[in-house]
C-alpha positions in Angstrom: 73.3 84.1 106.8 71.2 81.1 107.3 73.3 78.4 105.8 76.5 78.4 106.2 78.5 76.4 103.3 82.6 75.4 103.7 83.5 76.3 100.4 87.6 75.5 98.9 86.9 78.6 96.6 84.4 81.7 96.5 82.6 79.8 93.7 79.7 79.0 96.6 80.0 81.5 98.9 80.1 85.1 97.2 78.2 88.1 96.2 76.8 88.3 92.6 79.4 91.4 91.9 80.3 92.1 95.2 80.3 96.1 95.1 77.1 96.1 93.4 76.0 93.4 96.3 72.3 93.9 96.6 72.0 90.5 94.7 72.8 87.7 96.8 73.4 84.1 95.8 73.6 81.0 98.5 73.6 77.8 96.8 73.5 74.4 98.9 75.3 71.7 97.7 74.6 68.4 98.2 77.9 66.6 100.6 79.0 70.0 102.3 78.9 70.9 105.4 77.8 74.0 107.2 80.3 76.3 108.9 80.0 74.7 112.4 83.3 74.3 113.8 86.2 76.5 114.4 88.3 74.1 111.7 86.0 74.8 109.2 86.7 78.7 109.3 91.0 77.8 109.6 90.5 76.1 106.7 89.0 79.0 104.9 92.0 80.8 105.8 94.2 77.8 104.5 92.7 78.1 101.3 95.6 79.6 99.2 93.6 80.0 96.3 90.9 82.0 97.9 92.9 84.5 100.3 96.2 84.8 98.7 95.5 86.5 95.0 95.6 90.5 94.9 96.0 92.9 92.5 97.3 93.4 89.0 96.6 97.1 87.6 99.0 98.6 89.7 102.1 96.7 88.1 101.0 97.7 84.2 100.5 101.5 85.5 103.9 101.5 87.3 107.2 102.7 85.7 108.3 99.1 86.5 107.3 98.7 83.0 107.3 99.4 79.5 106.8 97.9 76.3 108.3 99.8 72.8 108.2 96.6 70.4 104.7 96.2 68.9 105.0 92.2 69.5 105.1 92.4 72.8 102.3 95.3 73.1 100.1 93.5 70.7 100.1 90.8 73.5 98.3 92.8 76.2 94.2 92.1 77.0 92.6 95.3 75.8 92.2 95.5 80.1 95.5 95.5 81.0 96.5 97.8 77.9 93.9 100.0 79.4 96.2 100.0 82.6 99.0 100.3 81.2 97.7 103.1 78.8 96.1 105.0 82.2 92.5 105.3 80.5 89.8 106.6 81.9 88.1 103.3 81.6 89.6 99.8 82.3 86.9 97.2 81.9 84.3 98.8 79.9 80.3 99.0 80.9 78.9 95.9 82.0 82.0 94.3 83.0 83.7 93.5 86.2 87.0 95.1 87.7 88.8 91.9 88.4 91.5 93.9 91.3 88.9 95.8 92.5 85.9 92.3 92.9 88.4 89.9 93.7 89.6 91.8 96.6 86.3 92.6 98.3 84.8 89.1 97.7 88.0 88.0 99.9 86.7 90.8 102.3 83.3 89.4 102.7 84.9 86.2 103.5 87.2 87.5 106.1 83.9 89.6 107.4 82.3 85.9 107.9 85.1 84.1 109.3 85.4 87.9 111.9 81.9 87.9 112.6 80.9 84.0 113.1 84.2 82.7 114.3 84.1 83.0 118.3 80.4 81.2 117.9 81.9 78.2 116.4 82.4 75.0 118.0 84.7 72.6 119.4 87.6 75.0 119.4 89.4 76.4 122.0 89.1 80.3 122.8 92.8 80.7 121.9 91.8 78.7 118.7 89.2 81.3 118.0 90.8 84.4 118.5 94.1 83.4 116.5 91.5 82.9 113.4 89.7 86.4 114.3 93.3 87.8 114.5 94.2 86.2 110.9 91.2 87.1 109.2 91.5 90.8 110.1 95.4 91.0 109.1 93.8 89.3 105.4 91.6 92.1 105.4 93.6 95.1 106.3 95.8 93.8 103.6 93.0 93.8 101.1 92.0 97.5 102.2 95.7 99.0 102.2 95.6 98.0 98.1 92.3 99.3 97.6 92.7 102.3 99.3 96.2 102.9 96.9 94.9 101.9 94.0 91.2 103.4 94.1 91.9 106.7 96.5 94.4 109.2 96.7 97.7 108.9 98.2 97.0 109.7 101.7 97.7 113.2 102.8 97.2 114.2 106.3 95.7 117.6 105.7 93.1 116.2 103.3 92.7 112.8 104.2 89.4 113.4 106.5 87.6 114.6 103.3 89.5 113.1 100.2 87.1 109.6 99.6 88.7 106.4 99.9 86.6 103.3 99.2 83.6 101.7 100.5 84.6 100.1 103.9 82.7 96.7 105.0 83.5 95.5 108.4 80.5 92.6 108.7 79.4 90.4 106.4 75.6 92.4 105.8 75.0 92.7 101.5 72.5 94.9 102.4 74.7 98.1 103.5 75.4 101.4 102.0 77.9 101.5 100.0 79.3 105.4 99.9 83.1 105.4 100.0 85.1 106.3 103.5 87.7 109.2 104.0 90.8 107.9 103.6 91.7 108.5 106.6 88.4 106.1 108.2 90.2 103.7 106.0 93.5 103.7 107.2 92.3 103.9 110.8 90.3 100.6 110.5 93.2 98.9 108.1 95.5 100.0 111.5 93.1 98.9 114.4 92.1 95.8 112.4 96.3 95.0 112.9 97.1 96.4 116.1 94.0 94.1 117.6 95.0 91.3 115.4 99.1 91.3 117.1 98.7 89.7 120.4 96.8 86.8 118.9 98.8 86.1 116.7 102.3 83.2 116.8 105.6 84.6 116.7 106.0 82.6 113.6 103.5 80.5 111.5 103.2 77.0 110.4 103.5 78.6 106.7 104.2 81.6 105.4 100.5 81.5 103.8 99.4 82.3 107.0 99.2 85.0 109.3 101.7 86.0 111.9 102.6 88.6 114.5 105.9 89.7 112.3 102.8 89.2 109.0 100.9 92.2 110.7 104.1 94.3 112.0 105.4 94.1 108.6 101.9 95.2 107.2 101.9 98.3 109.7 105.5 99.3 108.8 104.3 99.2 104.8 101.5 100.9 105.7 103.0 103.9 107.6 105.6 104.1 105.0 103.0 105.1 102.7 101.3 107.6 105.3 105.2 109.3 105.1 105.3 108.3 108.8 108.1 107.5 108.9 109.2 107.3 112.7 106.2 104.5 112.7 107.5 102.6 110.0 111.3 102.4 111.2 109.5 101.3 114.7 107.3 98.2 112.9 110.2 97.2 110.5 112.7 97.1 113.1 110.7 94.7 114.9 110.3 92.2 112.0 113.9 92.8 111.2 114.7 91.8 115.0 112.9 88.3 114.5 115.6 85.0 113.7 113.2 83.5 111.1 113.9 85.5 108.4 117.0 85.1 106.4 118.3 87.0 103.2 119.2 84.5 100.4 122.5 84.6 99.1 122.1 85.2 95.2 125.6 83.5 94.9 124.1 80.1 95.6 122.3 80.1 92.6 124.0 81.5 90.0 125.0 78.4 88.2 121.9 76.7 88.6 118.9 79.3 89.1 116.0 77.2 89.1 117.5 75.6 92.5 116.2 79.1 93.9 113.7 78.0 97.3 109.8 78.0 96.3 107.9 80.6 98.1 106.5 78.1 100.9 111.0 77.3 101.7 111.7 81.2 100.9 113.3 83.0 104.0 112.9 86.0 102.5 108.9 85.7 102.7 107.1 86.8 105.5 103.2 86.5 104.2 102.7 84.9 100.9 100.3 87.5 98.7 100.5 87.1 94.8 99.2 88.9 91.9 95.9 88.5 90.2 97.9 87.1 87.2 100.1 84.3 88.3 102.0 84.2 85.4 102.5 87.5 83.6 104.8 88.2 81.4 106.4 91.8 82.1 108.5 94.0 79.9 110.6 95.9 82.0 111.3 100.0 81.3 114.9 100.3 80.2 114.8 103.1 82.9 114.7 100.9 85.6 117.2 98.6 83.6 119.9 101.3 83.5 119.9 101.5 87.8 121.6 97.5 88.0 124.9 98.1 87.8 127.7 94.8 87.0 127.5 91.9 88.6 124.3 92.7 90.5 122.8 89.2 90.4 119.1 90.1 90.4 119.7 91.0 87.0 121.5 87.9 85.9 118.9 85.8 87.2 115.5 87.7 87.3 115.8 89.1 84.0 115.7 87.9 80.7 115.9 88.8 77.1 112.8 89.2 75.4 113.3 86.8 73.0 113.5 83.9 75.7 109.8 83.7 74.9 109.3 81.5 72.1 105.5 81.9 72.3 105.5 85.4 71.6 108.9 86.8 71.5 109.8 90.6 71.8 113.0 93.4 71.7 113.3 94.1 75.5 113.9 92.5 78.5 111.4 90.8 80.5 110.9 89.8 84.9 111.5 85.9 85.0 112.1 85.5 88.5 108.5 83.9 89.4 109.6 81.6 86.4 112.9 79.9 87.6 111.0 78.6 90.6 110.3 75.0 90.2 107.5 75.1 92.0 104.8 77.9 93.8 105.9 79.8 90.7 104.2 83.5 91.2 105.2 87.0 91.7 104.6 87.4 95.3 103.6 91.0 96.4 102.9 90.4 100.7 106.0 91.8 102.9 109.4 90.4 102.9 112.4 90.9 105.0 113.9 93.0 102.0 111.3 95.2 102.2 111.5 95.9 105.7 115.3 96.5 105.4 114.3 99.1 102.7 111.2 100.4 104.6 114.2 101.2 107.4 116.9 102.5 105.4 114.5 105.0 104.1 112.9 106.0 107.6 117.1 106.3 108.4 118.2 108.2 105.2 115.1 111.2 106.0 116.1 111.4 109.6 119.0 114.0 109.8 120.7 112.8 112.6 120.6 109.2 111.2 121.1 109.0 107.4 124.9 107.6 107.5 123.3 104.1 109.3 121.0 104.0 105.7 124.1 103.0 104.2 124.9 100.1 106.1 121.4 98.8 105.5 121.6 99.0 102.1 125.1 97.6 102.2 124.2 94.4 104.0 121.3 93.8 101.5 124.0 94.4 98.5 126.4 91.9 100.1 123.7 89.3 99.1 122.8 90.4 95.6 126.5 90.6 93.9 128.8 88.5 92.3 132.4 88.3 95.1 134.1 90.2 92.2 131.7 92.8 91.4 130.4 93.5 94.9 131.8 97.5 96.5 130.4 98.6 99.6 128.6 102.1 98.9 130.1 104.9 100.7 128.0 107.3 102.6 127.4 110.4 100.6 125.0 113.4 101.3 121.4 113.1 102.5 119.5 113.8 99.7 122.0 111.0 97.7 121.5 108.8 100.9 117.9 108.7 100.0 118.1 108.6 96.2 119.9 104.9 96.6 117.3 103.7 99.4 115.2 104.5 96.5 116.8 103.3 93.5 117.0 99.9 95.9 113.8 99.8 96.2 113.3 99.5 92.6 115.6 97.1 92.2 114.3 95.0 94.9 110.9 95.5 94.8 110.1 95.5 90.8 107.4 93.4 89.3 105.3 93.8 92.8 103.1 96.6 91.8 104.8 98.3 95.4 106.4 100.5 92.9 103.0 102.3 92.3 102.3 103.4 95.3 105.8 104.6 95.6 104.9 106.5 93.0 102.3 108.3 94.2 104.0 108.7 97.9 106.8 110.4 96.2 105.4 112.4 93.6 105.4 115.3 95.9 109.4 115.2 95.7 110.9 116.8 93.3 113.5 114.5 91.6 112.0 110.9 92.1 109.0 110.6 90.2 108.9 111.5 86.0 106.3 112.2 83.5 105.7 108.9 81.8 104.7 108.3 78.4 104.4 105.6 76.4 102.7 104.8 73.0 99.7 102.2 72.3 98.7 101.2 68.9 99.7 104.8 67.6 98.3 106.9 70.2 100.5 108.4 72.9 99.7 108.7 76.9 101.2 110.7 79.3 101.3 110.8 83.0 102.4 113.6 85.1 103.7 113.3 88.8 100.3 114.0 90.9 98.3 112.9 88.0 94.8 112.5 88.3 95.4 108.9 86.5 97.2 107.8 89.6 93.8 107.2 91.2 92.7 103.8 89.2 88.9 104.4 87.6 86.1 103.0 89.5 84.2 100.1 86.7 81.0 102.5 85.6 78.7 98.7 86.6 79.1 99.3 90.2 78.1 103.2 89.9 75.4 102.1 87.7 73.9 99.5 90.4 75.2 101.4 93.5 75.0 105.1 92.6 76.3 106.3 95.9 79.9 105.5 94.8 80.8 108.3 93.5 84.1 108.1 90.2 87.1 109.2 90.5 88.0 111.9 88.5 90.1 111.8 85.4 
């Protein structure tokens, strides 16, 4: 690219719908600067606002949710009532797929920043490297929630033929762009992390930014959804073995809940990723309701009635955690140390030999989550029931992140942990069967039309 423009969003530096990206537009403006020196591609990657945003169909398709009062239905974009409704169409012709352009207009920037950044000037080479190493954990990132959302679920036997999504690894507009096996995706969403490790710190300035735990966390997700499971107790053991990361003790903030730690303060947070919407309102399916039992205060202080929303109040209850925060309010979806305590009670409860220490996992998370009074350790029951908590857990844990989708799909070929869904929108009624075609999110018809090598999913 000839000029290179430091840009605080994509506004300046993007492609003109980036899958259908053989329209490029470059604009100069007048007082910035070109991409000269290594602090001008760090500050790319400081750039919350570009880097940080991901999805948001996956959380309206989950079973996270669930709306059966008109009011609040009657609040949903006709796109996201599309997602949540599992049409074969989300965005209509013409129109842009928000989860699916967002994300690959990050990756062309994290393509840049990869390709130009050890030609930049007036850093040193550990300077460059550490931004090479961030840039590719941003984008293997990026790739893991495409891949989920726009592919299969990843089956070993099928996964060198079953097509994932386009895969760009250099910042050329000019490239075919004919989806990848899965399984070329998952390779390059691994190498880009397991290159990325070594230079990156033991622990970041902020949790915005990349970090060696940031990466091992990603991997231990990542094989988690590959149902390798010996790999993801390895990766979560080793961000679980780091001193940084704290659970936070519900308890403290029971009596005054909007005292709970923005996400920058948040122990908890290992890599700060968000969804597309930063302030959705989410009805939550009483299914996933009924699994919080007394005292558990995740439900006292993350959920709400319903009617608590006097600008368009509905019969249910609602997620309100990303609302209690006083400040960096959002519903943050990058790994956490509650994840990786799940990630390894679930690698434990499928090993034979090992389920019983599942317990004691979930146990120590539990101690932080209930009232004194309410709080009984869980005793250790049979495998199978070993796993069913882990899972339950991660419900609990986990809701409102869209993580709960691509459990969906991982576990759909399990008897007993996935259901049919259905749900009703403006009279008509939708369905969704384990192993559902609808799992696979639609590709937006605009980039088929312009790039006819990307082939649709079907329906």
């Amino acid at each position: 690219m000839k000029n290179k423009i430091i840009t605080f969003s994509l506004a300046t530096i993007f492609v003109s719908s980036l899958a259908s990206c053989r329209k490029f537009v470059e604009i100069d403006l007048v007082g910035k600067r070109e991409l000269k020196y290594t602090q001008d591609y760090q500050s790319l990657l400081n750039n919350s606002t570009s880097v940080e945003r991901s999805y948001y169909w996956p959380v309206l398709a989950s079973d996270d949710i669930y709306g059966s009062d008109e009011a609040y239905l009657n609040t949903l974009l006709l796109t996201d009532a599309n997602a949540y409704s599992w049409k074969s169409d989300l965005v209509g012709d013409n129109s842009e797929d928000p989860d699916w352009a967002d994300q690959y207009k990050q990756i062309y920037l994290f393509n840049q920043i990869a390709t130009e950044i050890m030609e930049s000037q007036g850093g040193t080479e550990i300077q460059k490297k550490n931004i090479l190493a961030q840039a590719k954990v941003h984008r293997a990132l990026n790739y893991f929630n495409l891949v989920n959302s726009y592919a299969k679920q990843y089956d070993a036997s099928t996964a060198k033929t079953d097509l994932g999504v386009p895969l760009l690894t250099s910042p050329d507009l000019y490239v075919k762009l004919d989806r990848k096996p899965i399984e070329a995706v998952y390779k390059q969403i691994i190498e880009d992390l397991n290159s990325a490790i070594p230079d990156l710190p033991e622990q970041a300035n902020f949790n915005t930014l990349a970090s060696r735990p940031a990466a091992e966390g990603i991997l231990a997700r990542v094989y988690l959804q590959m149902r390798d499971y010996g790999k993801a107790l390895q990766y979560a053991e080793l961000v679980l073995a780091r001193p940084q990361y704290k659970l936070i003790d519900l308890r403290q903030y029971k009596a005054v809940p909007n005292s709970y730690p923005n996400v920058l303060d948040d122990t908890e947070e290992i890599f700060i990723k968000s969804l597309r919407n930063i302030a959705p309102t989410l009805s939550l399916n009483p299914e996933l309701l009924a699994l919080f039992e007394p005292g558990d205060l995740r439900a006292t202080l993350f959920i709400v009635d319903g009617s608590a929303f006097p600008w368009a109040p509905f019969q249910g209850k609602a997620y309100n955690k990303h609302r209690i925060i006083s400040a960096n309010a959002k519903i943050t979806n990058g790994p956490t140390l509650p994840e990786m305590m799940l990630i390894k009670a679930e690698a434990l409860a499928r090993d034979n030999g090992r389920f019983a220490e599942a317990v004691a996992v979930l146990n120590s998370l539990r101690s932080k989550r209930f009232e004194d009074s309410a709080y009984k350790p869980l005793q250790i029951p049979g495998q199978q029931a070993t796993l069913k908590l882990v899972i339950n857990e991660r419900r609990k844990e986990l809701m409102g992140k869209g993580l709960r989708w691509f459990d969906q799909k991982r576990l759909a070929a399990e008897p007993g942990f996935v259901n049919t869904q259905t749900r009703t929108y403006k009279g008509e009624s939708f369905t969704l069967a384990p192993n559902s075609n609808r799992y696979v999110m639609p590709i937006a018809s605009k980039y088929i039309v312009l790039n006819p090598e990307i082939v649709q999913n079907p329906r």
